[in-house]
PDB file of N, CA, C and O in Angstrom, chain B, residues numbered from 101:
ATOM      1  N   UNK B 101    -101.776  12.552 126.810  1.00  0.00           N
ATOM      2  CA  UNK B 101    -100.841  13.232 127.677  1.00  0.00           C
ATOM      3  C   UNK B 101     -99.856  12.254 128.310  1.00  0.00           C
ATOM      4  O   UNK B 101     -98.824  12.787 128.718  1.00  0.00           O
ATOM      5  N   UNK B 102     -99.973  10.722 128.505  1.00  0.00           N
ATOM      6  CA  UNK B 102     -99.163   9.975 128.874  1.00  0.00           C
ATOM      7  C   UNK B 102     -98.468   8.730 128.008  1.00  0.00           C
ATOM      8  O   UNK B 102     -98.229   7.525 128.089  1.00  0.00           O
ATOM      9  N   UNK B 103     -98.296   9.989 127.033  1.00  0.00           N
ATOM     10  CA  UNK B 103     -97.757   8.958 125.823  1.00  0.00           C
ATOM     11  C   UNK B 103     -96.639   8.162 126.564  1.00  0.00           C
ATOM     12  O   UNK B 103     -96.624   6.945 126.745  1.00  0.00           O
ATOM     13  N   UNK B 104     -95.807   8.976 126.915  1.00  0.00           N
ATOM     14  CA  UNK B 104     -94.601   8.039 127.394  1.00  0.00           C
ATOM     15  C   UNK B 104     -94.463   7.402 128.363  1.00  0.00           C
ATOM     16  O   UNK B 104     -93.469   7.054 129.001  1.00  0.00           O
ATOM     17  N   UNK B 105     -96.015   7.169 128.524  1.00  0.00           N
ATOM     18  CA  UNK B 105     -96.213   5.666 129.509  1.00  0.00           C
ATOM     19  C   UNK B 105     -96.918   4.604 128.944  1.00  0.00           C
ATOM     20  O   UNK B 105     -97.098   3.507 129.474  1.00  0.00           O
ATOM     21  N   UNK B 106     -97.360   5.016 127.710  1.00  0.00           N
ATOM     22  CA  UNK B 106     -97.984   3.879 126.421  1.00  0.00           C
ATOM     23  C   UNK B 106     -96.971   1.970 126.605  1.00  0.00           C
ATOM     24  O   UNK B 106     -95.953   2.033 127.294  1.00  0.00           O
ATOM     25  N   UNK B 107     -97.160   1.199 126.284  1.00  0.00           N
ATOM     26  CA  UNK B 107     -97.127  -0.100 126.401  1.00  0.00           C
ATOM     27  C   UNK B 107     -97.096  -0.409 128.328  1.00  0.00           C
ATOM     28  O   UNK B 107     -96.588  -1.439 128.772  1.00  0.00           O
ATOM     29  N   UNK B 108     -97.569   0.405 129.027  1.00  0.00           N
ATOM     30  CA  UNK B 108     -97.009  -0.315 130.401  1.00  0.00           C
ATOM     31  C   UNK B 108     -98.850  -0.506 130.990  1.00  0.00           C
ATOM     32  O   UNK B 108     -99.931  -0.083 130.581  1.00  0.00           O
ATOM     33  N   UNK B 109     -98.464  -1.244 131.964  1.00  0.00           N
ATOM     34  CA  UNK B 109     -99.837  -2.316 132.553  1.00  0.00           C
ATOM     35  C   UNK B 109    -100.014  -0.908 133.532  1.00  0.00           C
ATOM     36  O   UNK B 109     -99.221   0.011 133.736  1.00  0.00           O
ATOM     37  N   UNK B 110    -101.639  -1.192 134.133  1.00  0.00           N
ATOM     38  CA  UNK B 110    -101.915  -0.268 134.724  1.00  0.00           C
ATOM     39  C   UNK B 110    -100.918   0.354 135.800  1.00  0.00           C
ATOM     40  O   UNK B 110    -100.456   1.471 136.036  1.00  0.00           O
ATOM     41  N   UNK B 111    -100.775  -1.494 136.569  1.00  0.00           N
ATOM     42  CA  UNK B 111    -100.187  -1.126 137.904  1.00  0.00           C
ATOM     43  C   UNK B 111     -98.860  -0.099 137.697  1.00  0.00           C
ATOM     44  O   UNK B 111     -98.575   0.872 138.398  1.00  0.00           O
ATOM     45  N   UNK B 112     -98.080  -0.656 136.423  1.00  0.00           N
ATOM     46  CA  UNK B 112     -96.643  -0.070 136.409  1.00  0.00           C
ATOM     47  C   UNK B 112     -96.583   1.620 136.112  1.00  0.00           C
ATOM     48  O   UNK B 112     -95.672   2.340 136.519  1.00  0.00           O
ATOM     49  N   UNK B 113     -97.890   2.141 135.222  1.00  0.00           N
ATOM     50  CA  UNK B 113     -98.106   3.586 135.393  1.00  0.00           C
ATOM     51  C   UNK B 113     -98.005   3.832 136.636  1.00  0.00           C
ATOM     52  O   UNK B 113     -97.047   4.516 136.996  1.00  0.00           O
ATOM     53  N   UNK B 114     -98.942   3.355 137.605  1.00  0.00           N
ATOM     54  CA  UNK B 114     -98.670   3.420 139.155  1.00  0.00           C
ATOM     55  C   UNK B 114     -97.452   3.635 139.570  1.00  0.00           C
ATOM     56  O   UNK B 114     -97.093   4.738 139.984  1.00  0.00           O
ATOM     57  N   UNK B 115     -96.622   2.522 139.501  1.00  0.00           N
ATOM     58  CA  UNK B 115     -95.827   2.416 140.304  1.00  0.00           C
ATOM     59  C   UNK B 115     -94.964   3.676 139.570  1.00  0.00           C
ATOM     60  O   UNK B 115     -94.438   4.468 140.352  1.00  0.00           O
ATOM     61  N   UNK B 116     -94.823   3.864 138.433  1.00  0.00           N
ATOM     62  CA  UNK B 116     -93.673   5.081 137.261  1.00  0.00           C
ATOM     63  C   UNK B 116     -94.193   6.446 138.322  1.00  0.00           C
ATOM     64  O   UNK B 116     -93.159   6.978 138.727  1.00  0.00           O
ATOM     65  N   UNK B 117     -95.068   6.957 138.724  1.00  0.00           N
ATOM     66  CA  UNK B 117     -96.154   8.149 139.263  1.00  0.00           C
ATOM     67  C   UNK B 117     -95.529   8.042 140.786  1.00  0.00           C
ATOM     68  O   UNK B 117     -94.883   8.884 141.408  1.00  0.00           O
ATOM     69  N   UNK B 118     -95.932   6.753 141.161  1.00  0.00           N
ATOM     70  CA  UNK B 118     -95.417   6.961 142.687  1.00  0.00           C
ATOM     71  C   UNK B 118     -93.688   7.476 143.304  1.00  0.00           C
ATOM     72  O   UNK B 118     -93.116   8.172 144.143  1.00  0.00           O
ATOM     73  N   UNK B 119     -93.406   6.285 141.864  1.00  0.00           N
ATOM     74  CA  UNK B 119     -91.857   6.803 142.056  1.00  0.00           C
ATOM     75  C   UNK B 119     -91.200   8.393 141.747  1.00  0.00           C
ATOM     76  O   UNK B 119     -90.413   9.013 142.463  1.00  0.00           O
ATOM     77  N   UNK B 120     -91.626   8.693 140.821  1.00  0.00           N
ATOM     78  CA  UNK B 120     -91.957  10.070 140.464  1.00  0.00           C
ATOM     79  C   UNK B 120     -91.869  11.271 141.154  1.00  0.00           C
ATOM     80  O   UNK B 120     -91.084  12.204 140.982  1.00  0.00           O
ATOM     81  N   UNK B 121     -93.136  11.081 142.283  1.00  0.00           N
ATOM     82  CA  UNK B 121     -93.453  11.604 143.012  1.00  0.00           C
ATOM     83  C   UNK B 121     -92.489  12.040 143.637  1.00  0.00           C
ATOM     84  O   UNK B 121     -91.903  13.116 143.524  1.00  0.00           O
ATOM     85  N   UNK B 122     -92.209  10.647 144.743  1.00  0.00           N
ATOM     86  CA  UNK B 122     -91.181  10.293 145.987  1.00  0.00           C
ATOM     87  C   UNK B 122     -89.729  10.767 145.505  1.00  0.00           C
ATOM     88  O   UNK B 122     -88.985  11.151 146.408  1.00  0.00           O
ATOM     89  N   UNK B 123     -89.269  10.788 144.296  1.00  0.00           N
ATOM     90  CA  UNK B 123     -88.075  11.407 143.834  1.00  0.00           C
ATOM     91  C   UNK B 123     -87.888  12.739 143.847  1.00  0.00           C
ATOM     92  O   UNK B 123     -86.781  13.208 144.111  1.00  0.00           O
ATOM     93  N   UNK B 124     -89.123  13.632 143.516  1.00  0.00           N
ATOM     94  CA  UNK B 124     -89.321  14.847 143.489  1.00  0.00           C
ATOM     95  C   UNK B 124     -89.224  15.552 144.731  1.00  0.00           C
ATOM     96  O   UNK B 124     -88.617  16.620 144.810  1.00  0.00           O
ATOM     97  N   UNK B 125     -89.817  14.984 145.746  1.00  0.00           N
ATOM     98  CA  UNK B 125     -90.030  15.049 147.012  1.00  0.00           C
ATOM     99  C   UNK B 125     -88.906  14.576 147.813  1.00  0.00           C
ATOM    100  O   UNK B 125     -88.866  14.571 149.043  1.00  0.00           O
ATOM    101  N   UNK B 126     -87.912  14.143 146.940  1.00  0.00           N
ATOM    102  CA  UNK B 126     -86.041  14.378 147.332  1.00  0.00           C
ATOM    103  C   UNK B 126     -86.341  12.970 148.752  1.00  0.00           C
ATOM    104  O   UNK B 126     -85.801  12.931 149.858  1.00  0.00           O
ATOM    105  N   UNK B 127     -87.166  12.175 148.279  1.00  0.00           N
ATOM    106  CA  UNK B 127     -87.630  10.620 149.429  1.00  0.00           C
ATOM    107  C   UNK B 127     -86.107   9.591 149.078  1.00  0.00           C
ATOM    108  O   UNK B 127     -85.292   9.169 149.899  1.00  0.00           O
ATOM    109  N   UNK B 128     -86.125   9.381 147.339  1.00  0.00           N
ATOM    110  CA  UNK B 128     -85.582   8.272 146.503  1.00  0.00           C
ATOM    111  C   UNK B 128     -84.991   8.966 145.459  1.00  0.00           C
ATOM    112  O   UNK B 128     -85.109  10.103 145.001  1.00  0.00           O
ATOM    113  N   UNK B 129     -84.307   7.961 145.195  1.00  0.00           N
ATOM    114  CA  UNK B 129     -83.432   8.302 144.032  1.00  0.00           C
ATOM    115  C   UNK B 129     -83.695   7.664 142.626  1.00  0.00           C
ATOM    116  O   UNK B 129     -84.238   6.597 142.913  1.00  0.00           O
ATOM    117  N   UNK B 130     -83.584   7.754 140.949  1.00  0.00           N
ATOM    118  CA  UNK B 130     -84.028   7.065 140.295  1.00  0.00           C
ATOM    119  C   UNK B 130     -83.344   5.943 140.501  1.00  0.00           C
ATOM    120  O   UNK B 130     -84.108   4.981 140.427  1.00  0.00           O
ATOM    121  N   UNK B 131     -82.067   5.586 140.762  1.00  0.00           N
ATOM    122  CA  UNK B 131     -81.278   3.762 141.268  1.00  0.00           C
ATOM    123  C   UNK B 131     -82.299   3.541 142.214  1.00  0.00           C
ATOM    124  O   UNK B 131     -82.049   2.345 142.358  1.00  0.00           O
ATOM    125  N   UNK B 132     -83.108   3.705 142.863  1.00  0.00           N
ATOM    126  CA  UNK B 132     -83.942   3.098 143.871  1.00  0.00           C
ATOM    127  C   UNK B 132     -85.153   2.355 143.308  1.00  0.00           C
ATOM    128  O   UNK B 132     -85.720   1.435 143.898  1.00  0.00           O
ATOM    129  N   UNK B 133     -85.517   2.867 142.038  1.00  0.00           N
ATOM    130  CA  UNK B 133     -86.829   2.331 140.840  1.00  0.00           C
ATOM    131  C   UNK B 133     -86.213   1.164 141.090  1.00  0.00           C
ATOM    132  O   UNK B 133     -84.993   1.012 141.151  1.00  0.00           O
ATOM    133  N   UNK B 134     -87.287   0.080 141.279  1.00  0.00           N
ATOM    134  CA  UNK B 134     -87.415  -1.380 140.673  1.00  0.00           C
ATOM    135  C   UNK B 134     -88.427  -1.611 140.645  1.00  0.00           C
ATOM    136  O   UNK B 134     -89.287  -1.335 141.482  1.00  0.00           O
ATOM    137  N   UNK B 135     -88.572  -2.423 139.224  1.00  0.00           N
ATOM    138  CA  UNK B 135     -87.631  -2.967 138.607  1.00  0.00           C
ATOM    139  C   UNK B 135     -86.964  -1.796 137.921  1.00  0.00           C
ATOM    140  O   UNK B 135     -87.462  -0.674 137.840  1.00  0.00           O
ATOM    141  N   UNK B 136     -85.721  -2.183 137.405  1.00  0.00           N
ATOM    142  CA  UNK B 136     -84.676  -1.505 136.762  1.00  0.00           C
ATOM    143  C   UNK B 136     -85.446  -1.182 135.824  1.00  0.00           C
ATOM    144  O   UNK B 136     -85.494   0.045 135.907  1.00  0.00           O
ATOM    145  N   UNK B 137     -86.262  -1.591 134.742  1.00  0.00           N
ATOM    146  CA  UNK B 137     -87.074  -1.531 133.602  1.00  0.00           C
ATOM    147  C   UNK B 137     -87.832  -0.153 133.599  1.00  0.00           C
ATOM    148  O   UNK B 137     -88.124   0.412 132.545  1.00  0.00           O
ATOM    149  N   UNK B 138     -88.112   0.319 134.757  1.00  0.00           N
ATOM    150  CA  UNK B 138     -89.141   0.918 134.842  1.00  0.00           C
ATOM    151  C   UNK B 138     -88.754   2.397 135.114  1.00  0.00           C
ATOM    152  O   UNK B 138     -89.571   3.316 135.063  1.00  0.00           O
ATOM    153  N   UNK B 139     -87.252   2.566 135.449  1.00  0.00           N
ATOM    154  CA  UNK B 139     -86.098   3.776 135.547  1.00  0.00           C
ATOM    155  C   UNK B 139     -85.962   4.757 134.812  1.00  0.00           C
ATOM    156  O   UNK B 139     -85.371   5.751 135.233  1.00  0.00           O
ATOM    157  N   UNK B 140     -86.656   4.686 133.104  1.00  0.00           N
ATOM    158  CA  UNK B 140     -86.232   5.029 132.208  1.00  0.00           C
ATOM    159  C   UNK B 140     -87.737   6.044 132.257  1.00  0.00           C
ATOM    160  O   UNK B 140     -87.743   7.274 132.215  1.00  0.00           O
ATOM    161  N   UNK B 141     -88.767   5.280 132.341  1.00  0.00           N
ATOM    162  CA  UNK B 141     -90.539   5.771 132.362  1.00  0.00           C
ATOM    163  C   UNK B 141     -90.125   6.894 133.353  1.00  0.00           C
ATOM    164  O   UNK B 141     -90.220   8.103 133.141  1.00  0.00           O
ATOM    165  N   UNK B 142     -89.669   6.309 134.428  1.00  0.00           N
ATOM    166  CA  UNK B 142     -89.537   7.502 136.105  1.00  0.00           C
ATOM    167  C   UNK B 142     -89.159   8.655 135.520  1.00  0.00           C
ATOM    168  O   UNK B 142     -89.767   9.720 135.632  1.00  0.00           O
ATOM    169  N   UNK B 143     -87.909   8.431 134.730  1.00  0.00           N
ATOM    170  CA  UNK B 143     -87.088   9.444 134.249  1.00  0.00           C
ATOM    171  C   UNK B 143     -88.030  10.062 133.006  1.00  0.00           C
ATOM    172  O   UNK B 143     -87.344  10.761 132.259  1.00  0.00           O
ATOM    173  N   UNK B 144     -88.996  10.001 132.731  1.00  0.00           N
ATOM    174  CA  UNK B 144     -89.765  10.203 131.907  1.00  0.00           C
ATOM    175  C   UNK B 144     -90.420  11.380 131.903  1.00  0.00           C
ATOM    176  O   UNK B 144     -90.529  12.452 131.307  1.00  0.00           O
ATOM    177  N   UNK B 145     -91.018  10.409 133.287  1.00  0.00           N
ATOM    178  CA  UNK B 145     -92.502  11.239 133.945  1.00  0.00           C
ATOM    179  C   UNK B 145     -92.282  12.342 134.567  1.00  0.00           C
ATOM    180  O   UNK B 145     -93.131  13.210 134.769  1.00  0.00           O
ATOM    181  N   UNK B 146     -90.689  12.387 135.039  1.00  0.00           N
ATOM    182  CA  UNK B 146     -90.627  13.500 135.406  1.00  0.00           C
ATOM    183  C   UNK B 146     -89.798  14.897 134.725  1.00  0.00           C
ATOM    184  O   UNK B 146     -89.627  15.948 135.344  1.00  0.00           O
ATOM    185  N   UNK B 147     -89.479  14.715 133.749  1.00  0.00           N
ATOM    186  CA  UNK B 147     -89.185  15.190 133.014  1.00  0.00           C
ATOM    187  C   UNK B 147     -90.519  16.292 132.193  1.00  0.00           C
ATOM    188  O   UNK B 147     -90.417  17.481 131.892  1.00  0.00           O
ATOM    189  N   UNK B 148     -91.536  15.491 132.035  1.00  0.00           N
ATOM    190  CA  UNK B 148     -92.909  15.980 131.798  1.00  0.00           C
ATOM    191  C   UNK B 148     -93.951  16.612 132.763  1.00  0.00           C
ATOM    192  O   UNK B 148     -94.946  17.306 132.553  1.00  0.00           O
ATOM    193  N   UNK B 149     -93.307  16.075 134.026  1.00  0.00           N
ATOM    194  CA  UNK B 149     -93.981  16.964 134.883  1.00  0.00           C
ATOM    195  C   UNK B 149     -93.077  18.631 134.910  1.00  0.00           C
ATOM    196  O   UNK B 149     -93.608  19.741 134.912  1.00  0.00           O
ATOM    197  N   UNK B 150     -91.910  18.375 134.924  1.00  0.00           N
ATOM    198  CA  UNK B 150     -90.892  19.496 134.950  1.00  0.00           C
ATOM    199  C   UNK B 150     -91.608  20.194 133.843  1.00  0.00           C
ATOM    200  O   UNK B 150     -92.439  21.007 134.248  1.00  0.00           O
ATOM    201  N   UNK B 151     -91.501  20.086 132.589  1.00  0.00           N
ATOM    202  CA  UNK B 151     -92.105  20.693 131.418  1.00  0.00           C
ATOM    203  C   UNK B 151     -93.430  21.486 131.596  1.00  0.00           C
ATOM    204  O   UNK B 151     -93.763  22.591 131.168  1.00  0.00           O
ATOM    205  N   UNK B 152     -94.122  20.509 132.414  1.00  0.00           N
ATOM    206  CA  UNK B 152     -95.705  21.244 132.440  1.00  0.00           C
ATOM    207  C   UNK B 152     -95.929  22.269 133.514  1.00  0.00           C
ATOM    208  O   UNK B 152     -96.914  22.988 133.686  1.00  0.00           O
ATOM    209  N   UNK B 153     -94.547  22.172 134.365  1.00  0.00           N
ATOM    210  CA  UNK B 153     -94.596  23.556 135.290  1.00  0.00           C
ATOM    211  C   UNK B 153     -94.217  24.645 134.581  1.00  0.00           C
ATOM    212  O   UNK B 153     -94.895  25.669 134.499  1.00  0.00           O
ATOM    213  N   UNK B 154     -92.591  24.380 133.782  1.00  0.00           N
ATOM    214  CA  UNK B 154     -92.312  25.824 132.571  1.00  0.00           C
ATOM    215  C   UNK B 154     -93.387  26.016 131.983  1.00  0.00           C
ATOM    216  O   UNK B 154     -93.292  27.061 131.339  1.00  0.00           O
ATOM    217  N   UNK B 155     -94.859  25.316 131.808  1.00  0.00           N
ATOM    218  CA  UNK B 155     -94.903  25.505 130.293  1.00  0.00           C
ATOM    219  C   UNK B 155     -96.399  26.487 131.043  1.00  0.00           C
ATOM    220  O   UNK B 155     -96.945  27.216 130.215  1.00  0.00           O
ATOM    221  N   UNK B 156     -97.145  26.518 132.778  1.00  0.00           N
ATOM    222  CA  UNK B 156     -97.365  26.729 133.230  1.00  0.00           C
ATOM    223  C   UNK B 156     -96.816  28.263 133.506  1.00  0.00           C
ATOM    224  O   UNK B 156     -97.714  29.100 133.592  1.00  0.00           O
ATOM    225  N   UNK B 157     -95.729  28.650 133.626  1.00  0.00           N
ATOM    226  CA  UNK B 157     -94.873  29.881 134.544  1.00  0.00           C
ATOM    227  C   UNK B 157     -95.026  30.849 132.973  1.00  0.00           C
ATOM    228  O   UNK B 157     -94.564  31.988 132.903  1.00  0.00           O
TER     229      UNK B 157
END
């Protein structure tokens, strides 16, 4: 289920989830992710969370 967090170290799943979160929750913005690297996963994760609510409704 978290394929598109495949090659990243534990912590950075972490940190992709937290940011995630806090974006959703209208806290941060994805320019606020750092490292920059890790912007693309954010944009990922939440994209898949979005999905699993449609796919939910």
């Amino acid at each position: 289920m978290e394929k598109h967090l495949e090659g990243l170290t534990l912590v950075q799943k972490r940190l992709v989830k937290a940011y995630a979160t806090s974006i959703l929750g209208e806290v941060r913005t994805v320019k606020d992710v750092k490292p920059e690297a890790l912007q693309r996963y954010v944009e990922l994760e939440i994209a898949e969370r979005e999905i699993a609510t449609l796919a939910v409704e």
